[in-house]
N, C-alpha and C positions, 0 to 999 in steps of 0.2 A: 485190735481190741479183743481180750479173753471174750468169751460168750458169757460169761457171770456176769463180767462187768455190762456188755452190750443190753441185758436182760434187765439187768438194774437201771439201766440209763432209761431202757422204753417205761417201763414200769412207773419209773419216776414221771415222765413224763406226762403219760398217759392219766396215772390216778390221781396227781400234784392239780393238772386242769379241772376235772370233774372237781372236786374239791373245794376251788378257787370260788367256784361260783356263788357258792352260800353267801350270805348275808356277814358270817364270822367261821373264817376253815378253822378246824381243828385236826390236830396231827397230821397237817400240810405241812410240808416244807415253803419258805417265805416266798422262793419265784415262782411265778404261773407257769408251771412245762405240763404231761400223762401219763357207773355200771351199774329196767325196774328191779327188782326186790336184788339185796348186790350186798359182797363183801370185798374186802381190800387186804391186803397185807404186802407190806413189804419194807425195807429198812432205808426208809425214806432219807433219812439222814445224808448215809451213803449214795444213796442216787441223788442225792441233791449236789454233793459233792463232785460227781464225775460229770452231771449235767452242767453244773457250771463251769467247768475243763470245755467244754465244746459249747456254750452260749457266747453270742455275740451280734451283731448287726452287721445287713446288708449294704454294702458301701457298692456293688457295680453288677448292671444284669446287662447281657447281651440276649441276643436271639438263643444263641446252644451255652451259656456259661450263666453260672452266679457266683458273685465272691462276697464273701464273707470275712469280717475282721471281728475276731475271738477279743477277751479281756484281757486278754494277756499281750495286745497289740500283734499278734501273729495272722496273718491271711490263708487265706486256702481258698481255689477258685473251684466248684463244681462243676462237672458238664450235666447241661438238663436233661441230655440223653440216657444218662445212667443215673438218675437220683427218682426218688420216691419224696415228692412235696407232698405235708402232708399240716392242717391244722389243729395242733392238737393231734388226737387221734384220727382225725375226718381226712380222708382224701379229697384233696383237692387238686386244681390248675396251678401250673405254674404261672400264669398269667396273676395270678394272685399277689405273687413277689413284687416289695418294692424296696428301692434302695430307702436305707431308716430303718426298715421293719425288724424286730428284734426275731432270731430265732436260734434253735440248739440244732447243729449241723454237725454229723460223723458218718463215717462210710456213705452211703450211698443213700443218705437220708439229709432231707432238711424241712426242719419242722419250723413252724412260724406258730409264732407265743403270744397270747394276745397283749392290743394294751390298755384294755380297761375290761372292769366286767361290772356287771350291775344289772338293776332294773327298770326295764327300758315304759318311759312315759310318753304319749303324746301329748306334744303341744299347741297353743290356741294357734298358733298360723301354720301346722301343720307339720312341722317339725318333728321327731323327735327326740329327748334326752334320756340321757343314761344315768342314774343316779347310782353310785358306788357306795360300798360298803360303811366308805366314811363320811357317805352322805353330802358329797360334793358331786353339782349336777354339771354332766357335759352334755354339749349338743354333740349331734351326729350332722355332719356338716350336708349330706343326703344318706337315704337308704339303700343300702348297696343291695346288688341284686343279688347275692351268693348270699344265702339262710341253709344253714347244717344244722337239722337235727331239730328246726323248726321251721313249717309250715306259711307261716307269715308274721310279720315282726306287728306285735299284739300288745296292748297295757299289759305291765305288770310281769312280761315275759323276764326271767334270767337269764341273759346272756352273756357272753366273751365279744369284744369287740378283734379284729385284727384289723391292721391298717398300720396310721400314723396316729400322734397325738401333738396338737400343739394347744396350751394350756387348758384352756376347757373345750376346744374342739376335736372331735372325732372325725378324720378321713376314715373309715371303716370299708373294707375292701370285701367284710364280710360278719355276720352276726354269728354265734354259733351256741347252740343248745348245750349244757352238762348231758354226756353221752352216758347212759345208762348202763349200771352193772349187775350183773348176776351169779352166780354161785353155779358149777356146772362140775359134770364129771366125763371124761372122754371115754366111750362105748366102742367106738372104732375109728380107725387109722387106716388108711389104704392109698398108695399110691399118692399121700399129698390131701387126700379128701379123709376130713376128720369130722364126726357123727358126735356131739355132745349132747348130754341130757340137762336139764334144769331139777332144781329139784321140787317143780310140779311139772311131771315128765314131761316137757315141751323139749323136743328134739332139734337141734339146729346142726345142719349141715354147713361145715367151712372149707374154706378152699387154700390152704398154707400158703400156696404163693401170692397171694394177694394181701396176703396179713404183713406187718413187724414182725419183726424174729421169725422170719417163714421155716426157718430150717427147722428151728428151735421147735415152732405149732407142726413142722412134719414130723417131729421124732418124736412127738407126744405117744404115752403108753396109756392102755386102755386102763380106766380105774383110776389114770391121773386127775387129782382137782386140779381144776383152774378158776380165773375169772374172764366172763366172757364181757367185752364191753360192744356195747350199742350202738347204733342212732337211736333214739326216743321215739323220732316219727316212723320210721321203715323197718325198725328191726337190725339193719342192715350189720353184721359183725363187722368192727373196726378195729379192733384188738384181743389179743388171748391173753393176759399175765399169769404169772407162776403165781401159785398159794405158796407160799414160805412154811416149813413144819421146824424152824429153829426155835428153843424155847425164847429169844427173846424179840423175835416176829411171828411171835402169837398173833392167831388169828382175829381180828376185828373184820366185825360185821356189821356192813352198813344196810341199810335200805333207805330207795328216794322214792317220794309219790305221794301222796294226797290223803290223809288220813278220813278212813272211811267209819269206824267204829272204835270207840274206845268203851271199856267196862273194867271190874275191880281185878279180875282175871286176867286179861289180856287185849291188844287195841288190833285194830286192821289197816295195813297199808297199800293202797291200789295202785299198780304198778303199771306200764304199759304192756308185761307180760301175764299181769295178774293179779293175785291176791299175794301179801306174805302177812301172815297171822302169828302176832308175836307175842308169846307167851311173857307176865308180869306177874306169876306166883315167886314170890322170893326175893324180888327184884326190888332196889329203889330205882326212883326213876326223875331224873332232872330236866326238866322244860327251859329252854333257854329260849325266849322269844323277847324279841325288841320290842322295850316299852311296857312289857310288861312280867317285870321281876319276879314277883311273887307265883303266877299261873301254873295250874297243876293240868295234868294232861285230861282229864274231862269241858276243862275249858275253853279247851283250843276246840272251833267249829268244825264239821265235819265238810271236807271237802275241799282243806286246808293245806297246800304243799311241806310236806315236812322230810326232815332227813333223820333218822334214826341208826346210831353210833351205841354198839355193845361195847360199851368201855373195861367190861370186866366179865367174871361169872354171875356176880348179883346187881352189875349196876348199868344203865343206861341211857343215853342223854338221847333227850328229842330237841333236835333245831326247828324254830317255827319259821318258814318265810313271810 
């Protein structure tokens, strides 16, 4: 596999999940594959494309192998010694695999996809369910013990399920958080260890072989943008993707986090790295929140999870959860 294409596939992967989790994606690609104050770019199309070249289902695991049957009915058996399981972006156990589980497998990678995502309710006998985007509730058949990227499985939380699914029930092998992105610029490069900045100077030190595309995050040059993706709870880097400077993967910038302040000038969004203060001179601005059609963004309460998408130079859409 070219390194463009490899680069497209993670990217897809990686940003396609974070994405998923909203209430309604926009400029997702339609399968679930993969950042506080965070921007995206990349030509999702195409990665949706090669992503679906290597998606398919776990059909046989042993102790050292997993086999996989692609869409196109072709197999390929991995050895677990040599592969990187990974959910989403989250490293995880291979213990996690189950035959059923849908995931996108190439080279030395197998990534497990979720299959439901939503927000997650308890219920009167203690239960809980997942209520998805189109507002059909499933139960979580139990709580699994593996939580990525959150803390403990709470009201109201946004998750990905992975597991199984059989009609409204969830075997869930694991919950996992939208992993957090940011906006970053690489300062140094040495021996595999790469020094990136934020741009409210928060410095994160990464370790390339531990990353997707490790070769690719070693050969990064100083003064490179990227995007840096998260856990939400730990900080922890789980991914690096390429900024794209092709005129027609112009840059779109996202921010996720909780809105703290809005005014006629500009609103604030609280991130688990910070503040990002987002200028609204010039700007229209669309509030798309369920249920309530009309609401402009002084409306929405303070303290309110929201996703904010630069769709343009003067325009920008707020998603309410």
């Amino acid at each position: 596999m070219k390194k463009a294409t490899l680069v497209s596939l993670v990217a897809s992967i990686v940003a396609t999940g974070m994405l998923a989790v909203g209430a309604t994606t926009f400029a997702a690609s339609p399968a679930p594959s993969s950042h506080p104050q965070s921007t995206l770019s990349h030509s999702k199309s195409h990665g949706h494309r090669k992503m679906m070249h290597h998606r398919g289902r776990i059909t046989a695991i042993t102790s050292t192998t997993v086999t996989v049957r692609y869409h196109g009915h072709r197999t390929h058996t991995f050895d677990l010694n040599q592969v990187t399981v990974r959910a989403l972006a989250y490293p995880v156990s291979a213990s996690l695999l189950q035959v059923g589980a849908p995931v996108v497998a190439y080279q030395n990678q197998v990534v497990l996809l979720p299959v439901a995502r939503g927000t997650l309710t308890a219920a009167s006998n203690g239960s809980w369910t997942l209520t998805t985007p189109k507002k059909q509730t499933l139960t979580l058949a139990k709580t699994p013990s593996t939580l990525l990227g959150v803390s403990s499985v709470t009201n109201g939380a946004k998750v990905m399920a992975f597991g199984k699914r059989s009609g409204t029930t969830l075997t869930a092998t694991a919950l996992a958080a939208p992993p957090a992105h940011v906006r970053a610029t690489v300062v140094s490069n040495q021996n595999g260890i790469v020094t990136v900045k934020t741009p409210k100077a928060t410095s994160v030190t990464l370790t390339a072989a531990k990353l997707p595309m490790s070769k690719w995050v070693g050969k990064l040059k100083v003064g490179r943008h990227v995007i840096l993706v998260l856990d939400p709870v730990t900080n922890t880097p789980l991914a690096v993707l390429p900024v794209s400077h092709r005129p027609y993967q112009r840059l779109t910038r996202f921010a996720v986090g909780k809105l703290t302040s809005a005014s006629t000038g500009n609103f604030v969004v609280t991130t688990s790295l910070g503040t990002e203060t987002i200028p609204l001179t010039g700007k229209t601005v669309k509030v798309i929140w369920p249920h309530h059609p009309s609401a402009t963004l002084s409306q929405v309460p303070q303290g309110t999870p929201v996703m904010v998408h630069e769709a343009g130079p003067t325009s920008l859409i707020v998603r309410v959860f």
